[in-house]
C-alpha angles and dihedrals in degrees: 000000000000116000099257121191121239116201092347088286123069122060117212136196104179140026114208122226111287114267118167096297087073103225118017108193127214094216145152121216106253093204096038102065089281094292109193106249141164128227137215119195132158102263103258097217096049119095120270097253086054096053083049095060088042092051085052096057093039085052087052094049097045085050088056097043089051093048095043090038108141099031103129093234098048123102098235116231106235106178144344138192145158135260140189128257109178090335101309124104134245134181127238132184133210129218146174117273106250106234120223152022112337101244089232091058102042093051085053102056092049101045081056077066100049095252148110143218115293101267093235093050084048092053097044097048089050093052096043087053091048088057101053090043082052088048105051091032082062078056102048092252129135116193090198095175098079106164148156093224082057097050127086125196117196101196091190097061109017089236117147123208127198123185146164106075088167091099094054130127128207114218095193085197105326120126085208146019117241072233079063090239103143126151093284092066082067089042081052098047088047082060090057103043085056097048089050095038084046 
């Protein structure tokens, strides 16, 4: 697609298949020596009440990127605004670009090999990822959303990613949701991200 021009400020090139954030932007920041960023905006064309469940999960992923603000792995939340559809306004948030391979497809590529994951890059994406869910469980954050598909993995440099807040629950001093989400559903998700990445 065309470079477009969001806010008068990010141009972006692609817009990624629609999740529950509604549009997420591949973008760079065109008055901050064009930083890579992402963008998550309600999706315009969608119905109101739509928008209005997308904004809800964009304003839950900007409240855990600003608690957890500083951790290494996380995708640091670098602006956010508001724009019109048909007069009404929505909020959008703006992000670094996470750098690398998505963990999911690179375990699936190998394993069309017949191979894995180094063991040391298992073992340090695991314990990169450990230490942001400890993290945000000393918060009262669960991700609930660990998965291979959210995770990037930069081999050059052994950096991990993690990104897509927009699932979290805040447990403001709850061991448990009424939905039944508590620390453990991360412990859970973690289970199954080793079982697919082994």
């Amino acid at each position: 697609m065309a470079d477009s021009l969001f806010d008068n400020r990010y141009r972006y090139d692609y817009i990624y298949p629609r999740g529950r954030s509604g549009e997420t932007l591949r973008a760079v920041d065109t008055r901050n020596d064009e930083r890579k960023v992402v963008i998550k905006r309600p999706a315009p064309n969608d119905a109101p009440p739509i928008r209005a469940g997308q904004e809800v999960s964009i304003s839950n992923e900007r409240r855990a990127l600003q608690r957890l603000s500083g951790h290494e792995v996380l995708t640091e939340l670098v602006d956010e605004g508001q724009f019109f559809v048909g007069g009404t306004p929505h909020q959008y948030i703006v992000m670094e670009r996470a750098e690398g391979t998505i963990i999911a497809d690179e375990v699936l590529e190998l394993n069309a090999q017949g191979k894995r994951l180094p063991e040391l890059e298992m073992l340090i994406i695991i314990d990169r990822l450990l230490d942001l869910l400890y993290t945000a469980h000393s918060k009262e954050i669960v991700y609930n959303d660990v998965d291979a598909k959210h995770l990037f993995w930069d081999r050059d440099t052994y950096l991990l990613s993690v990104i897509d807040w927009g699932n979290a629950v805040f447990l403001e001093g709850d061991d448990v949701t009424q939905q039944g989400i508590s620390r453990q559903t991360d412990i859970q998700q973690v289970g199954e991200l080793l079982y697919f990445i082994v």
